[in-house]
N, CA, C and O atoms as a GROMACS GRO file, in nm:
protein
  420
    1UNK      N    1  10.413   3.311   7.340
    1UNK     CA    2  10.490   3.230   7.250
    1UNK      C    3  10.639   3.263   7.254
    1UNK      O    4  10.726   3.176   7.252
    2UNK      N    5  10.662   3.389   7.260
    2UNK     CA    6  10.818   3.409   7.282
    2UNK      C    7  10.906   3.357   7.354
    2UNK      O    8  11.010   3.302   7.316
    3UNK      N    9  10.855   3.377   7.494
    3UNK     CA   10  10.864   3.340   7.613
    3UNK      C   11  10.937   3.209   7.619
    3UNK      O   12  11.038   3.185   7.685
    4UNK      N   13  10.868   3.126   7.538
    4UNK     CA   14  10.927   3.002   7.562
    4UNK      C   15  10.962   2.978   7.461
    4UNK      O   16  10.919   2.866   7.433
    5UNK      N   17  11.047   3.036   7.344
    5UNK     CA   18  11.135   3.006   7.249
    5UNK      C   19  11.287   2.955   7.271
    5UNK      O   20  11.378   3.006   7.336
    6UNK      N   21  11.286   2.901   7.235
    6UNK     CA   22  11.461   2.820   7.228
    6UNK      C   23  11.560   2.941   7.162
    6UNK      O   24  11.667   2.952   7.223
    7UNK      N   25  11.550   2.992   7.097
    7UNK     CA   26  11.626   3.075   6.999
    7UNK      C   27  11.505   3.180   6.916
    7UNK      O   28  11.407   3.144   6.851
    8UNK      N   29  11.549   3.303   6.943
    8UNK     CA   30  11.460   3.429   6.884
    8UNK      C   31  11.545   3.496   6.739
    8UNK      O   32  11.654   3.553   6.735
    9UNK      N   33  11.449   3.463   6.628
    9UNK     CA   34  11.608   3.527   6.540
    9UNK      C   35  11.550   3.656   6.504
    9UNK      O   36  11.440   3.688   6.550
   10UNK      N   37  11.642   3.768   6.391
   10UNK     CA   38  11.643   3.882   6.386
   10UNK      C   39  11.693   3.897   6.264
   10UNK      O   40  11.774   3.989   6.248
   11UNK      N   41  11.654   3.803   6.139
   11UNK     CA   42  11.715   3.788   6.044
   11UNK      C   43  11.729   3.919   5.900
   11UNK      O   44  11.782   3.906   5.789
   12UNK      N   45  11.671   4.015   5.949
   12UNK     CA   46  11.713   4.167   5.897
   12UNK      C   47  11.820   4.185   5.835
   12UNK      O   48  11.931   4.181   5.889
   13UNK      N   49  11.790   4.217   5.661
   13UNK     CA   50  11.877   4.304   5.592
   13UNK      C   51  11.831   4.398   5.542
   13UNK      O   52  11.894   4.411   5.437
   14UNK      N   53  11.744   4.491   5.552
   14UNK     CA   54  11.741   4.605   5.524
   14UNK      C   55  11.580   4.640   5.606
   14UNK      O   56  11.491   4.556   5.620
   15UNK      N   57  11.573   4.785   5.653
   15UNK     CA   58  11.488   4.795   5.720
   15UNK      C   59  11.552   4.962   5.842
   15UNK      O   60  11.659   5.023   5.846
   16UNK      N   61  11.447   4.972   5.903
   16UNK     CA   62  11.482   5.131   5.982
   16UNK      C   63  11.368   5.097   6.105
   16UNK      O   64  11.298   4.997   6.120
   17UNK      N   65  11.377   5.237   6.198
   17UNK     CA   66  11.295   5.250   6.305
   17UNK      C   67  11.341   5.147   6.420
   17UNK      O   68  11.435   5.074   6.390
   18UNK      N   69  11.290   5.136   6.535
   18UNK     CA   70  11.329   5.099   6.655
   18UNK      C   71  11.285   4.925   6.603
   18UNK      O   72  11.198   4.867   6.538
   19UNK      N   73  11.409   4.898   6.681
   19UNK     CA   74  11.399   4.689   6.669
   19UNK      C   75  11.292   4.673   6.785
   19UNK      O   76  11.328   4.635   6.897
   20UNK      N   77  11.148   4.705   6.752
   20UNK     CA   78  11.080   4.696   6.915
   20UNK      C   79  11.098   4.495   6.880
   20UNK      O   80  11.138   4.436   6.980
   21UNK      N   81  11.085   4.449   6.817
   21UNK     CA   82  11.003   4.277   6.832
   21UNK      C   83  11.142   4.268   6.850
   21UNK      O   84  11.137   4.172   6.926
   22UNK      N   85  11.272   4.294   6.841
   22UNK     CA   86  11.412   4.241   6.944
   22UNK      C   87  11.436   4.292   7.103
   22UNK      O   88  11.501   4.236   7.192
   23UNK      N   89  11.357   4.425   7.107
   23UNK     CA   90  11.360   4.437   7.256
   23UNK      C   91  11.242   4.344   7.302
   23UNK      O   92  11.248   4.289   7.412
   24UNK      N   93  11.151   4.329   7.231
   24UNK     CA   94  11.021   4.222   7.322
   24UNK      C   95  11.139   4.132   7.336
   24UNK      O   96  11.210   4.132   7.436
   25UNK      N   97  11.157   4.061   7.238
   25UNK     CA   98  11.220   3.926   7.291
   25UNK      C   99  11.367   3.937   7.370
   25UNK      O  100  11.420   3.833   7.407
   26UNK      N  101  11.406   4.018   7.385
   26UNK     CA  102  11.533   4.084   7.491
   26UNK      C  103  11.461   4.074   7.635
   26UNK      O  104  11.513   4.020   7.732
   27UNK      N  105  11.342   4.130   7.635
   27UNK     CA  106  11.277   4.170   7.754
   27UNK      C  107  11.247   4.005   7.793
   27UNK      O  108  11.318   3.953   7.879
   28UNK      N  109  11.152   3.937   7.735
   28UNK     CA  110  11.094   3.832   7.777
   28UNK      C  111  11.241   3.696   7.757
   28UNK      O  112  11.215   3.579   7.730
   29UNK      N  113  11.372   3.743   7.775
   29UNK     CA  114  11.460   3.652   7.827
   29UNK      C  115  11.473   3.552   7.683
   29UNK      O  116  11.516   3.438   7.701
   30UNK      N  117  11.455   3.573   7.614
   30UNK     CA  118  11.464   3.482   7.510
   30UNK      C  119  11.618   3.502   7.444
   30UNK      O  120  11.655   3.616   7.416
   31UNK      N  121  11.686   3.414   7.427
   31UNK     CA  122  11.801   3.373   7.345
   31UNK      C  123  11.786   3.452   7.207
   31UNK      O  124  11.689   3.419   7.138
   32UNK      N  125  11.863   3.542   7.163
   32UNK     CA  126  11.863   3.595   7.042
   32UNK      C  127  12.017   3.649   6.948
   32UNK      O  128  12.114   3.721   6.971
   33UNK      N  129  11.959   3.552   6.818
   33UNK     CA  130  12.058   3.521   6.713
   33UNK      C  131  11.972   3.677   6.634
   33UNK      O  132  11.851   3.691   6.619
   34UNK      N  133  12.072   3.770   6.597
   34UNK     CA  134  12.049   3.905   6.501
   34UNK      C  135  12.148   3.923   6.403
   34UNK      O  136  12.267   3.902   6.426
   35UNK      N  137  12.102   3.963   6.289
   35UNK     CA  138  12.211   4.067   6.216
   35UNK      C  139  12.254   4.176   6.277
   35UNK      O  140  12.218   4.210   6.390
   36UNK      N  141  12.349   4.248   6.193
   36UNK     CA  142  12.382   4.392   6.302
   36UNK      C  143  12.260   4.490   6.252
   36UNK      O  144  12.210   4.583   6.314
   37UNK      N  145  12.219   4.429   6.089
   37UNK     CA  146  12.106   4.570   6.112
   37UNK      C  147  12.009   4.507   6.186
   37UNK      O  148  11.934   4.601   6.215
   38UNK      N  149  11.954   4.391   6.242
   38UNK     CA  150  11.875   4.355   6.319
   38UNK      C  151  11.860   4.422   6.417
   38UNK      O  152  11.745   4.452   6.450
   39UNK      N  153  12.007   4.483   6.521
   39UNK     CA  154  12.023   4.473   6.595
   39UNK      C  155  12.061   4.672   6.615
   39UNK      O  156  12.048   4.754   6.706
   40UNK      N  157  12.102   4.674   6.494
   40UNK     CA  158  12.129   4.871   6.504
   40UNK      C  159  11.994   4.933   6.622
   40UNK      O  160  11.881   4.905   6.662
   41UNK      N  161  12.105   5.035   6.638
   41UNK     CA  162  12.067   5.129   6.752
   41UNK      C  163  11.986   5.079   6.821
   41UNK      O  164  11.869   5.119   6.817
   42UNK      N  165  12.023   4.978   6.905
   42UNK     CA  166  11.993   4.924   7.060
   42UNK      C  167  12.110   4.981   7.132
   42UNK      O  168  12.233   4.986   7.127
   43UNK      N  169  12.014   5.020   7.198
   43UNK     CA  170  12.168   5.090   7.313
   43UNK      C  171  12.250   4.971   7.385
   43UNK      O  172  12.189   4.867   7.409
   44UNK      N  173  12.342   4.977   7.409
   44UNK     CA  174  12.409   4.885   7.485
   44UNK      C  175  12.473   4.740   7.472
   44UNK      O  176  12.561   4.678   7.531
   45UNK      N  177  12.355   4.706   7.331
   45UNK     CA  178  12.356   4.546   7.312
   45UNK      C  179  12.474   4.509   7.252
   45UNK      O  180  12.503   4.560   7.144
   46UNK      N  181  12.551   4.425   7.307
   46UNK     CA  182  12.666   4.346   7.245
   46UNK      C  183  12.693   4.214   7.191
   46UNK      O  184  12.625   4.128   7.249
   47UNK      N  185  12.751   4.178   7.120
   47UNK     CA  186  12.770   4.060   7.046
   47UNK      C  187  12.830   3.958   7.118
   47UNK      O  188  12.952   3.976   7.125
   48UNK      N  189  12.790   3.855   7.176
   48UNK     CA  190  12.831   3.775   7.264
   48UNK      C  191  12.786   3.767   7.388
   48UNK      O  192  12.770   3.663   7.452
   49UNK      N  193  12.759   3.909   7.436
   49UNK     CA  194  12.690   3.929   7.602
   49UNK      C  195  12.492   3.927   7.608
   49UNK      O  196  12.419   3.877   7.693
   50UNK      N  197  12.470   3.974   7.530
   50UNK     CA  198  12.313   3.989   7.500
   50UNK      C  199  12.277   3.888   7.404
   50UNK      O  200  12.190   3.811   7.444
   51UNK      N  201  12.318   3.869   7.294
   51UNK     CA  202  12.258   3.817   7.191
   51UNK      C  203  12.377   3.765   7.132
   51UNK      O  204  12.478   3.788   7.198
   52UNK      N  205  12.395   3.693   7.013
   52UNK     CA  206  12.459   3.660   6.901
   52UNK      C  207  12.442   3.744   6.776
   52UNK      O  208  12.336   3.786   6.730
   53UNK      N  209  12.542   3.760   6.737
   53UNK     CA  210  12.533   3.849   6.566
   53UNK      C  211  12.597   3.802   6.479
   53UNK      O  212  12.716   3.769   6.480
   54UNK      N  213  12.517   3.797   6.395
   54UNK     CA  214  12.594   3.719   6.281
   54UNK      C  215  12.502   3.782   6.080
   54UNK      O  216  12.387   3.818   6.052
   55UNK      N  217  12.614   3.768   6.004
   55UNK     CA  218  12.564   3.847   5.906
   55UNK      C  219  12.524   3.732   5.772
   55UNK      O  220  12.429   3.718   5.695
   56UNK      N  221  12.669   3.657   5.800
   56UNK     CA  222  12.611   3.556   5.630
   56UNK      C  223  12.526   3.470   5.695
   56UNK      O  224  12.484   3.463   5.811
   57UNK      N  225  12.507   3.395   5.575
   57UNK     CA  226  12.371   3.260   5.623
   57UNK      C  227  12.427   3.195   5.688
   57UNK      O  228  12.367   3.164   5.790
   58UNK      N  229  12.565   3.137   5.671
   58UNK     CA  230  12.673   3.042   5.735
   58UNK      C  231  12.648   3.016   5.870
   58UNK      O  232  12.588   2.926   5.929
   59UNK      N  233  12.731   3.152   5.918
   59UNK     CA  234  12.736   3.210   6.015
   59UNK      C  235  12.585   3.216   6.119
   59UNK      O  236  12.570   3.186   6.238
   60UNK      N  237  12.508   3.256   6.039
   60UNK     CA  238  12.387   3.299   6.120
   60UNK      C  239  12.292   3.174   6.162
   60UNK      O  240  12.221   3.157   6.261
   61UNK      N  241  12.324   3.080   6.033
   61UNK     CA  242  12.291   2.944   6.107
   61UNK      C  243  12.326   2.862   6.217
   61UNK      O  244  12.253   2.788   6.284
   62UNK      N  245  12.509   2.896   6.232
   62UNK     CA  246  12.550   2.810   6.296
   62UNK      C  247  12.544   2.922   6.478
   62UNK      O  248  12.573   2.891   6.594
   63UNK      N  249  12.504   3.023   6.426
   63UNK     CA  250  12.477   3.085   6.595
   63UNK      C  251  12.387   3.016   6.636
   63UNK      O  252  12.401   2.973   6.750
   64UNK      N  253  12.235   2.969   6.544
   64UNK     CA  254  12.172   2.943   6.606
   64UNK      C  255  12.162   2.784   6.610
   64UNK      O  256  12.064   2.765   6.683
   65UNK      N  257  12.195   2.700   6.583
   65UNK     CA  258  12.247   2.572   6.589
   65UNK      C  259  12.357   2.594   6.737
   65UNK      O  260  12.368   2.502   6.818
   66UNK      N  261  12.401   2.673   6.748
   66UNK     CA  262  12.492   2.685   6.876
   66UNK      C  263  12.404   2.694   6.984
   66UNK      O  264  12.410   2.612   7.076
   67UNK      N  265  12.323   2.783   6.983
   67UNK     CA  266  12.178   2.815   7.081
   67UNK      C  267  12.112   2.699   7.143
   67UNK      O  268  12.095   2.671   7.262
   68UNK      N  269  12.075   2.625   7.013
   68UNK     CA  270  11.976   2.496   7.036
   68UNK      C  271  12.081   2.401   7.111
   68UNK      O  272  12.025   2.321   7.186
   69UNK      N  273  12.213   2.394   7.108
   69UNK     CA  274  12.287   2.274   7.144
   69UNK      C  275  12.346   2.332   7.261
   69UNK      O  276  12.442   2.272   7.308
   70UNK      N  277  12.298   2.465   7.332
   70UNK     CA  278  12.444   2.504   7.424
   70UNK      C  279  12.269   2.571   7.554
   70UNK      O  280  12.248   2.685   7.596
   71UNK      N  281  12.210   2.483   7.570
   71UNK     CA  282  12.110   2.653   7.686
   71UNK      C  283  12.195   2.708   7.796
   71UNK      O  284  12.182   2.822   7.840
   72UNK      N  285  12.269   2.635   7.831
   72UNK     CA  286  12.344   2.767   7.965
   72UNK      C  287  12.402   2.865   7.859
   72UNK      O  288  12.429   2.973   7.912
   73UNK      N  289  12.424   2.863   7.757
   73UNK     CA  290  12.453   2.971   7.672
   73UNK      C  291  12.306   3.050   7.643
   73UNK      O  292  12.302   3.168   7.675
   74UNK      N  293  12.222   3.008   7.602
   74UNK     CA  294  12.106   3.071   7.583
   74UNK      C  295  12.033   3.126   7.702
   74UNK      O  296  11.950   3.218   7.703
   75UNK      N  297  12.075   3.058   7.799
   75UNK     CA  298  12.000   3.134   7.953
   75UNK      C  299  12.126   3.231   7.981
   75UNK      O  300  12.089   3.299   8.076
   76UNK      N  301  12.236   3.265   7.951
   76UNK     CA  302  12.284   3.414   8.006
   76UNK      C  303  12.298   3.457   7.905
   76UNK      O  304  12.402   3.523   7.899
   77UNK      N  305  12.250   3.453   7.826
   77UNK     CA  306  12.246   3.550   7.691
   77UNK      C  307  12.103   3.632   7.676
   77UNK      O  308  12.070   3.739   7.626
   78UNK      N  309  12.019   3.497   7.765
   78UNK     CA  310  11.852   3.526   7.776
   78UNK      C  311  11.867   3.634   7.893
   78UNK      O  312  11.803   3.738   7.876
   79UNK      N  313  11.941   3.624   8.007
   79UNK     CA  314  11.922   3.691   8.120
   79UNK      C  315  12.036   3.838   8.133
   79UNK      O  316  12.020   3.915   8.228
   80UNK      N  317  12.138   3.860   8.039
   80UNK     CA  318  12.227   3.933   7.975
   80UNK      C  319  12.072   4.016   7.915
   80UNK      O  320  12.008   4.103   7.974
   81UNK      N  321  12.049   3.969   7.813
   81UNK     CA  322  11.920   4.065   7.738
   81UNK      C  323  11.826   4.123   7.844
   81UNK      O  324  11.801   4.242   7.860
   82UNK      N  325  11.785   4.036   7.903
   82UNK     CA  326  11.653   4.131   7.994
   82UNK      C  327  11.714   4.241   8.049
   82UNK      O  328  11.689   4.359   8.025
   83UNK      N  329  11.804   4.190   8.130
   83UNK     CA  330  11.859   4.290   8.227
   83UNK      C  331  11.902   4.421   8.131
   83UNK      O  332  11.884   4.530   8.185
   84UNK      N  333  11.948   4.424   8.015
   84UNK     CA  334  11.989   4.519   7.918
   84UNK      C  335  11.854   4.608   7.877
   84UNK      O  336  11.860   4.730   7.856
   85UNK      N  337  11.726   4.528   7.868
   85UNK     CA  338  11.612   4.567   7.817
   85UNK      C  339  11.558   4.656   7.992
   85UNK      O  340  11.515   4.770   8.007
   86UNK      N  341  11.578   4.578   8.068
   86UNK     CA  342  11.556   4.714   8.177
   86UNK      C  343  11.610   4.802   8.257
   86UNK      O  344  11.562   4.846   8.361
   87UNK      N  345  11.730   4.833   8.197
   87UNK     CA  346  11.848   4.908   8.243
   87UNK      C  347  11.842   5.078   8.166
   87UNK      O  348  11.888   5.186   8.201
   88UNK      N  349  11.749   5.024   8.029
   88UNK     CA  350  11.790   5.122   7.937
   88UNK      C  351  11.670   5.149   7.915
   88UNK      O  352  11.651   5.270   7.908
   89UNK      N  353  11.554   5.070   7.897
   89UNK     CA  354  11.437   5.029   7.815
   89UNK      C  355  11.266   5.100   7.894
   89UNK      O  356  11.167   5.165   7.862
   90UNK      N  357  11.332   5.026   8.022
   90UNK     CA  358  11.188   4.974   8.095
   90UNK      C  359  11.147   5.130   8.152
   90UNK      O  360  11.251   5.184   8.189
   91UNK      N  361  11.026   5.224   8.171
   91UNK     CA  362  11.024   5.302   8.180
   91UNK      C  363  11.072   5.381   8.342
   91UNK      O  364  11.035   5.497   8.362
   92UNK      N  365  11.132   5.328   8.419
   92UNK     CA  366  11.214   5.351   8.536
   92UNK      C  367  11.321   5.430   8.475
   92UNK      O  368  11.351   5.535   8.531
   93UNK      N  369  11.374   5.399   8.383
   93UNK     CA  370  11.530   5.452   8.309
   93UNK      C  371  11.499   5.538   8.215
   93UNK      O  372  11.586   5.625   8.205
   94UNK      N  373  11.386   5.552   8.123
   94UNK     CA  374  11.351   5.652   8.046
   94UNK      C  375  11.288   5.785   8.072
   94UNK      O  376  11.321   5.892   8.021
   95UNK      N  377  11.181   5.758   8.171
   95UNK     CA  378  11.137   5.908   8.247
   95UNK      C  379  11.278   6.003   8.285
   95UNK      O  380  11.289   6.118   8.242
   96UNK      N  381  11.359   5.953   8.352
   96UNK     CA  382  11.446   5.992   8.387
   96UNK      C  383  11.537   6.095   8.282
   96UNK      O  384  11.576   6.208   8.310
   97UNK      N  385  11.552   6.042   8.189
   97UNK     CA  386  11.610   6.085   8.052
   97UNK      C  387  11.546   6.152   8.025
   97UNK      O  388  11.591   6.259   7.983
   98UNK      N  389  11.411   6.135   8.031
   98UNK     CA  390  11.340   6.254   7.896
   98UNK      C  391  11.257   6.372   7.985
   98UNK      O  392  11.200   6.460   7.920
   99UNK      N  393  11.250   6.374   8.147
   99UNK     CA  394  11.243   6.460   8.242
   99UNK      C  395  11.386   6.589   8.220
   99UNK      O  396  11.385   6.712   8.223
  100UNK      N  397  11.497   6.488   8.198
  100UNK     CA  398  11.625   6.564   8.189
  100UNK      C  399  11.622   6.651   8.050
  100UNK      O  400  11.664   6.766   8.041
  101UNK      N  401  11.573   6.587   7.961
  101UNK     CA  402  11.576   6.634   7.813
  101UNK      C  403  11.481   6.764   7.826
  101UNK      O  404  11.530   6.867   7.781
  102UNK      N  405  11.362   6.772   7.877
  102UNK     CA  406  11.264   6.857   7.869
  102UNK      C  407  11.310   6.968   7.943
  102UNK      O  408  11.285   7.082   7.906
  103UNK      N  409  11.400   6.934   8.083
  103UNK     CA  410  11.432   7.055   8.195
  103UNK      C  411  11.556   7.118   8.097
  103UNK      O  412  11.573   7.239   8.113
  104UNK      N  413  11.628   7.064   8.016
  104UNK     CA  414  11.733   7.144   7.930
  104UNK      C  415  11.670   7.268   7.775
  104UNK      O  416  11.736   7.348   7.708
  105UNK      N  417  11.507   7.229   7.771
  105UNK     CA  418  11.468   7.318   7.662
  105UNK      C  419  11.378   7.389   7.707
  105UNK      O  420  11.325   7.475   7.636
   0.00000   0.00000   0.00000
């Protein structure tokens, strides 16, 4: 179902722990409108290049009203996200890190 969403939102105001259902939909290329706490501690993700961020209702509507009316915006925002989700995410890039973390203790 993600997969083929027009617009993935992230409509979070209060909340903790890893955004996994924003990296699914990061991963599976989907267009995504977030708050910033939607969007806290994702490594890398930026406002404009990965996703859209937006905080009031205003605002957060009209990202995604922008989404639905713009897809070459939503396909490099979709393909901006994946590539972000396996740069940092996908376990190729994490062994690596936490091989390093373990050889330092």
């Amino acid at each position: 179902f993600l997969a083929g969403a027009a617009v993935y939102i992230v409509p979070m105001r209060i909340g903790g722990g890893v955004r996994l259902k924003l990296l699914e939909a990061l991963a599976l290329a989907a267009p995504v409108v977030s708050t910033r706490m939607g969007a806290e501690g994702v490594a890398g993700l930026h406002d404009g290049t990965h996703c859209l961020l937006a905080d009031q209702p205003a605002d957060f509507a009209a990202a995604v009203l922008r989404l639905l009316d713009d897809s070459a915006l939503g396909a490099r925002l979709g393909a901006a996200g994946r590539a972000l989700v396996r740069e940092q995410y996908d376990w190729n890039a994490i062994v690596p890190r936490m091989e390093a973390l373990y050889n330092r203790t």
